[in-house]
Residue frames as a rotation matrix with the C-alpha (Angstrom) as fourth column:
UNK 1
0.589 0.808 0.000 0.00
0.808 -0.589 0.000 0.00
0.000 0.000 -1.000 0.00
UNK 2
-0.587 -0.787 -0.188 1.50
0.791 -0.607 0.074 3.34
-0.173 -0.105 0.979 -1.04
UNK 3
0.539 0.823 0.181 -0.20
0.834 -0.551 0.022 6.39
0.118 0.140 -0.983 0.06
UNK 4
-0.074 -0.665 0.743 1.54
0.738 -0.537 -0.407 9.16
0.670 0.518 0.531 -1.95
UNK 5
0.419 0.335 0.844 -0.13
-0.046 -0.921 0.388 11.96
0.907 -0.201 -0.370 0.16
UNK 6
0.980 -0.018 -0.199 1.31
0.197 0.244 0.949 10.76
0.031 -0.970 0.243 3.19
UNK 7
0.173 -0.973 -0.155 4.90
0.883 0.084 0.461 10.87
-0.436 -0.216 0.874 2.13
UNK 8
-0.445 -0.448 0.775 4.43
0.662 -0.748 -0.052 14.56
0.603 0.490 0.630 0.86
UNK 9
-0.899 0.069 -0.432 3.07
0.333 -0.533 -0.778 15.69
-0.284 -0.843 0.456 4.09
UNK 10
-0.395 0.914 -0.086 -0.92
-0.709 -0.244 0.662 16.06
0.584 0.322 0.745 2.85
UNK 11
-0.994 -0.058 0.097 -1.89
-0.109 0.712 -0.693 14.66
-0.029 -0.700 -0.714 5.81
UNK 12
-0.337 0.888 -0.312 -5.62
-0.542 -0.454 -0.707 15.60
-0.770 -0.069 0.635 5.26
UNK 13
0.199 0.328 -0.924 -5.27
-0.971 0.194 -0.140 13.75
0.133 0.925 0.357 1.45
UNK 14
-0.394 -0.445 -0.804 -3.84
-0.670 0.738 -0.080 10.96
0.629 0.508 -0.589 2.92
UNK 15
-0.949 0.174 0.261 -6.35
0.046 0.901 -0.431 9.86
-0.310 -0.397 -0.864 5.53
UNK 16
0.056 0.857 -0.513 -9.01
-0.830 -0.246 -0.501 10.29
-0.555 0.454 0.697 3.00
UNK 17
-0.105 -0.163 -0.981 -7.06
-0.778 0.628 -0.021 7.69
0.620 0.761 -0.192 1.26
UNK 18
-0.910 -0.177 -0.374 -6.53
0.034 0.869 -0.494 5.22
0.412 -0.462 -0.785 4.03
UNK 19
-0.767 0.618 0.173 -10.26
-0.342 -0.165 -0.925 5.70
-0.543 -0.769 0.338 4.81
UNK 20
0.287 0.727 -0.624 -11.17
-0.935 0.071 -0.347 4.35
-0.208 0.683 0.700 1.67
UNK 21
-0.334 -0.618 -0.712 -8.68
-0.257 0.786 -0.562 0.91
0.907 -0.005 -0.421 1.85
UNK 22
0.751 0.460 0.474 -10.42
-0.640 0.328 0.695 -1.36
0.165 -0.825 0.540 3.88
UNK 23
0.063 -0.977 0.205 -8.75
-0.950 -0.122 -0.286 -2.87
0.305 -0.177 -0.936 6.29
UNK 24
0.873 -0.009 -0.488 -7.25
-0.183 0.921 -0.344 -6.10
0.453 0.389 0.802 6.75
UNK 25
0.725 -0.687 0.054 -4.36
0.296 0.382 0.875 -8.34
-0.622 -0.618 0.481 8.75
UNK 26
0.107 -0.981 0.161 -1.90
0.942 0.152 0.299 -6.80
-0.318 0.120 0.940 6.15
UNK 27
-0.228 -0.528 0.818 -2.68
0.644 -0.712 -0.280 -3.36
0.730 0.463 0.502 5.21
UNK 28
-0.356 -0.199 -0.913 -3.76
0.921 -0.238 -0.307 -1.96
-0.156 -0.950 0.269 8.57
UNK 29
-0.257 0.448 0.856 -5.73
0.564 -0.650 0.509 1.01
0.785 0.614 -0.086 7.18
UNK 30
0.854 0.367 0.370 -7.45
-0.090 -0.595 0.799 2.24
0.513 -0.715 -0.474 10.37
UNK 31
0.419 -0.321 -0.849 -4.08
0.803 -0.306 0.512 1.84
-0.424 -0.896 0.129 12.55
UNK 32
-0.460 -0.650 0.605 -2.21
0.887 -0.311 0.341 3.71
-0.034 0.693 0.720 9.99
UNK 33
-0.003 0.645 0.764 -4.76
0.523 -0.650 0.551 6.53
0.852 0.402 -0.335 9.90
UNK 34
0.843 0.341 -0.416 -5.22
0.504 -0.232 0.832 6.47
0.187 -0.911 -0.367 13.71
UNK 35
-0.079 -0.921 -0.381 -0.90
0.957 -0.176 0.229 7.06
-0.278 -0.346 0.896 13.76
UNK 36
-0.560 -0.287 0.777 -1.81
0.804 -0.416 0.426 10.05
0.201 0.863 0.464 11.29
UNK 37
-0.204 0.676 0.708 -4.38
0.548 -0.521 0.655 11.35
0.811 0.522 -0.264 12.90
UNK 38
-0.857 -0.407 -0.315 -4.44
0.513 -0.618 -0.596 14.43
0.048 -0.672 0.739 15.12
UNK 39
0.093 0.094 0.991 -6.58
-0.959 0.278 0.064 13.95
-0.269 -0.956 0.116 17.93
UNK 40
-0.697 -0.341 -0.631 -6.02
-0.623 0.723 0.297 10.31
0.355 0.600 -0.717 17.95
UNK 41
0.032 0.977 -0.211 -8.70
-0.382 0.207 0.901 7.85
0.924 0.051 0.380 17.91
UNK 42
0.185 -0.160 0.970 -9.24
-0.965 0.157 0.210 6.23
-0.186 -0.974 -0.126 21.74
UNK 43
0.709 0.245 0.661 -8.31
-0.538 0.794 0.283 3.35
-0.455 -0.556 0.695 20.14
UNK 44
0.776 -0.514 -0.365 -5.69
-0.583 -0.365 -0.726 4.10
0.240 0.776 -0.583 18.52
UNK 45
-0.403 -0.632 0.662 -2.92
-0.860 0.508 -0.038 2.08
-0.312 -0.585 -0.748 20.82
UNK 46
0.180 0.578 0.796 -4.96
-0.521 0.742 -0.422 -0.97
-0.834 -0.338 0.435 20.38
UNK 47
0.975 0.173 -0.136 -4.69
-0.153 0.085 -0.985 -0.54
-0.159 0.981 0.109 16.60
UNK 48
0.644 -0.643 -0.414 -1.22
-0.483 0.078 -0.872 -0.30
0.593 0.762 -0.260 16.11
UNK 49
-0.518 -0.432 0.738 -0.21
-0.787 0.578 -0.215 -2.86
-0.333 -0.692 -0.640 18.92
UNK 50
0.353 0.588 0.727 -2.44
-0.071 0.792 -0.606 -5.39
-0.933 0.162 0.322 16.77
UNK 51
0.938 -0.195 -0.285 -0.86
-0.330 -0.259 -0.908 -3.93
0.103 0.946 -0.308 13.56
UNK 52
0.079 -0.978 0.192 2.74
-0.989 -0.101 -0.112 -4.46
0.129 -0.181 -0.975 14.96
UNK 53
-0.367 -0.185 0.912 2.05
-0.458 0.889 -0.004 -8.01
-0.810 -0.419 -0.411 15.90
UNK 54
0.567 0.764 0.308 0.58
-0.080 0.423 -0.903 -8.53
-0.820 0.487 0.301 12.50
UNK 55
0.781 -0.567 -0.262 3.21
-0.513 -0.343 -0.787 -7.45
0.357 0.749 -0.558 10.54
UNK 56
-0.168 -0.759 0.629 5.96
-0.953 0.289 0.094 -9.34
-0.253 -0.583 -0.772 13.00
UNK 57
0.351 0.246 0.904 4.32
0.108 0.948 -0.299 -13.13
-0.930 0.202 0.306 11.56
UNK 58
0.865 0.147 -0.480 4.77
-0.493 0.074 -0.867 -12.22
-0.092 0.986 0.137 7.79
UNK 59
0.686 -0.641 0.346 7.33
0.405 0.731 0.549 -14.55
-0.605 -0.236 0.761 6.58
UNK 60
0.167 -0.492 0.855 8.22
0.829 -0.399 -0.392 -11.69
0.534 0.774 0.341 4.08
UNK 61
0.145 -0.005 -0.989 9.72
0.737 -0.666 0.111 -9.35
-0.660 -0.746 -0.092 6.17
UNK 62
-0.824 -0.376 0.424 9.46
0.547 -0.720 0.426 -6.53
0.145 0.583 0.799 3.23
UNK 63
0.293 0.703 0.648 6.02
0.268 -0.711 0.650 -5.10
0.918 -0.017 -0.397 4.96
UNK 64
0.555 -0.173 -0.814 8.26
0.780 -0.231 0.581 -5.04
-0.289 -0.957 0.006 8.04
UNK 65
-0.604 -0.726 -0.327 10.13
0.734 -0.667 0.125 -2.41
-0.309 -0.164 0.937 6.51
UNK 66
-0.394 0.540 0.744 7.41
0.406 -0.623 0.668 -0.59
0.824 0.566 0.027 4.99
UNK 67
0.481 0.662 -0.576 5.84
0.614 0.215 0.760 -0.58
0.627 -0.718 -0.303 8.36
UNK 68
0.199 -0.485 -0.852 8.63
0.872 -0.309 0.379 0.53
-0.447 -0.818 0.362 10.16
UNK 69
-0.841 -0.188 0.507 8.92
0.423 -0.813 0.400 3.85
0.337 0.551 0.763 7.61
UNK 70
-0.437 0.618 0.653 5.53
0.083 -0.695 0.714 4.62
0.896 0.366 0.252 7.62
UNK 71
0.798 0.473 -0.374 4.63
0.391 0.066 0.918 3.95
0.459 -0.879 -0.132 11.53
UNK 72
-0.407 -0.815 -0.412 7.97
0.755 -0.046 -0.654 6.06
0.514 -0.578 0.634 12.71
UNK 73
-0.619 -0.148 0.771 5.99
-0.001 -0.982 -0.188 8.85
0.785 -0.117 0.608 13.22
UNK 74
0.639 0.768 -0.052 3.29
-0.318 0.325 0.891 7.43
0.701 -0.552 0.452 15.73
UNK 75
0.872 -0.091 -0.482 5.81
0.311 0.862 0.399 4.64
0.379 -0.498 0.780 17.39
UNK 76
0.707 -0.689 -0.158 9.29
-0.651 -0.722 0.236 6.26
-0.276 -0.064 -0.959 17.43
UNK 77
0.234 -0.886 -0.399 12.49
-0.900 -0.043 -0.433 5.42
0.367 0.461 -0.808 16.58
UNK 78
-0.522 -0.199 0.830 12.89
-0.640 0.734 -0.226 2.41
-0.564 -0.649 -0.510 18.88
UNK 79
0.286 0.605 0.743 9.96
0.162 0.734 -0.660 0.56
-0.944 0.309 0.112 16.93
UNK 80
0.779 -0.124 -0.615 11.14
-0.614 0.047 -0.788 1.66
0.127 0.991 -0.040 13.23
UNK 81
-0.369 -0.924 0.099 14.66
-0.929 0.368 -0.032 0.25
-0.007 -0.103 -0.995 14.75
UNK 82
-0.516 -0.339 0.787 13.36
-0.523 0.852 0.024 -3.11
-0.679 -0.399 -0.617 15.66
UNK 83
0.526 0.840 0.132 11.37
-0.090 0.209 -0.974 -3.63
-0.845 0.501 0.186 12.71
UNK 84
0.561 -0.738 -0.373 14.40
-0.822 -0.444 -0.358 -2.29
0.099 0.508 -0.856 10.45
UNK 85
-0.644 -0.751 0.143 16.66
-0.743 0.659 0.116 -4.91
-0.182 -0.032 -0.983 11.89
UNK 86
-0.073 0.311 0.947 14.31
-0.146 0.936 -0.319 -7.57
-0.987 -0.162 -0.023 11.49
UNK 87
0.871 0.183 -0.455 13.92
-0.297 -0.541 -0.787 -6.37
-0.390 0.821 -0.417 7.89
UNK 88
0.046 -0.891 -0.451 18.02
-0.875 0.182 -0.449 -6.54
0.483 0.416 -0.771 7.19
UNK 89
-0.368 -0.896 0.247 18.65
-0.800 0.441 0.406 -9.39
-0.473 -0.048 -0.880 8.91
UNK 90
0.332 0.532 0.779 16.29
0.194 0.770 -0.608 -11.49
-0.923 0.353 0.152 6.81
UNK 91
-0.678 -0.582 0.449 18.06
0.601 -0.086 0.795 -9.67
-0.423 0.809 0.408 3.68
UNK 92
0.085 0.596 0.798 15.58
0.990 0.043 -0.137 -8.30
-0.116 0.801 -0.587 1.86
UNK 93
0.944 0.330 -0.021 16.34
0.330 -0.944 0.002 -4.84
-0.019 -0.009 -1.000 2.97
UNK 94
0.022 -1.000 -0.003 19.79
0.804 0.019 -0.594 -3.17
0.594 0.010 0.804 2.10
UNK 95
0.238 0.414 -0.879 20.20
0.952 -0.280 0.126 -0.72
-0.194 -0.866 -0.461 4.78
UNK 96
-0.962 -0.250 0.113 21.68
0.260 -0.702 0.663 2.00
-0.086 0.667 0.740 1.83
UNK 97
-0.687 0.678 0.263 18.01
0.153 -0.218 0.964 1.76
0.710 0.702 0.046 0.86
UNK 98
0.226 0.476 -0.850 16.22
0.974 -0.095 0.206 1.77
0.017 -0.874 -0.485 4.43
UNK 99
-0.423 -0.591 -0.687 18.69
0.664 -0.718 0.209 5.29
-0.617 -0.367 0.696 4.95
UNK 100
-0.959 0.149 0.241 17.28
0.083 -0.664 0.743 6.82
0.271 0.732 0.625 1.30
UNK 101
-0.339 0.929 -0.147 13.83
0.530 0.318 0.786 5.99
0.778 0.188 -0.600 2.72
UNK 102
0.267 0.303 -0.915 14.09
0.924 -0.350 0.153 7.50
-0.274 -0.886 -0.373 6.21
UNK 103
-0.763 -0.331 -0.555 15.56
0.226 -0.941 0.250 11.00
-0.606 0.065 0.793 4.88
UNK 104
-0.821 0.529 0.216 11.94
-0.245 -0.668 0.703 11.13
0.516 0.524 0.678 2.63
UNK 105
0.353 0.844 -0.405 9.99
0.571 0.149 0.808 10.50
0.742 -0.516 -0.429 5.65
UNK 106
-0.008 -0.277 0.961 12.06
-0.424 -0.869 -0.255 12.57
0.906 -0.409 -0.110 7.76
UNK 107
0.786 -0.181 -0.592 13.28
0.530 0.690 0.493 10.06
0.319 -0.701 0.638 9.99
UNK 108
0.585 -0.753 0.300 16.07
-0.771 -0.632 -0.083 11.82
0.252 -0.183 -0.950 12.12
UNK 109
-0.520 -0.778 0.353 17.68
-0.849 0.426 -0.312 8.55
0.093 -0.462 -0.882 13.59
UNK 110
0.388 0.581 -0.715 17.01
-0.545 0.771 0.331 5.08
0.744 0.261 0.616 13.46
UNK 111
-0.518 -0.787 -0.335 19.47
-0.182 0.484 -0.856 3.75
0.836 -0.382 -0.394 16.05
């Protein structure tokens, strides 16, 4: 799931989008919105502590990096990290390309 408005800061276009993408054990639509959205929902925790453990089973660990890009801003740095490493050490992520990703989300630190 790539929602363009989200990574150009149209926060307003982009949970219109994720309000139309129903949701589901892999694209997570309502936690993703709830991280995005400002007041967050009262059940927002619930959502992306069910989303995180959903994404932690895939045996492809490429939606663990997607996850861990697009949920830094909600979870912090600690939860993109441990997602990130789970991500490289399964290979699929080079961590050249993890770095070009966090500088267009405006990750400051991943460590």
């Amino acid at each position: 799931m790539e929602v363009h408005a989200l990574r150009e800061g149209k926060m307003q276009e982009a949970l219109g989008q994720l309000h139309r993408i129903p949701d589901s054990a892999f694209f997570h639509s309502r936690a993703l919105a709830a991280c995005y959205s400002s007041p967050r929902p009262s059940d927002a925790e619930q959502l992306l502590d069910q989303a995180e453990k959903d994404v932690l089973v895939f045996h492809d660990p490429e939606p663990r990096y997607s996850f861990a890009v697009h949920y830094n801003a909600c979870r912090g740095n600690a939860f993109t990290a441990r997602l990130a490493k789970s991500a490289i050490r399964k290979r699929i992520l080079r961590v050249r390309e993890f770095a070009v990703r966090c500088v267009a989300y405006r990750i400051s630190e991943v460590a």
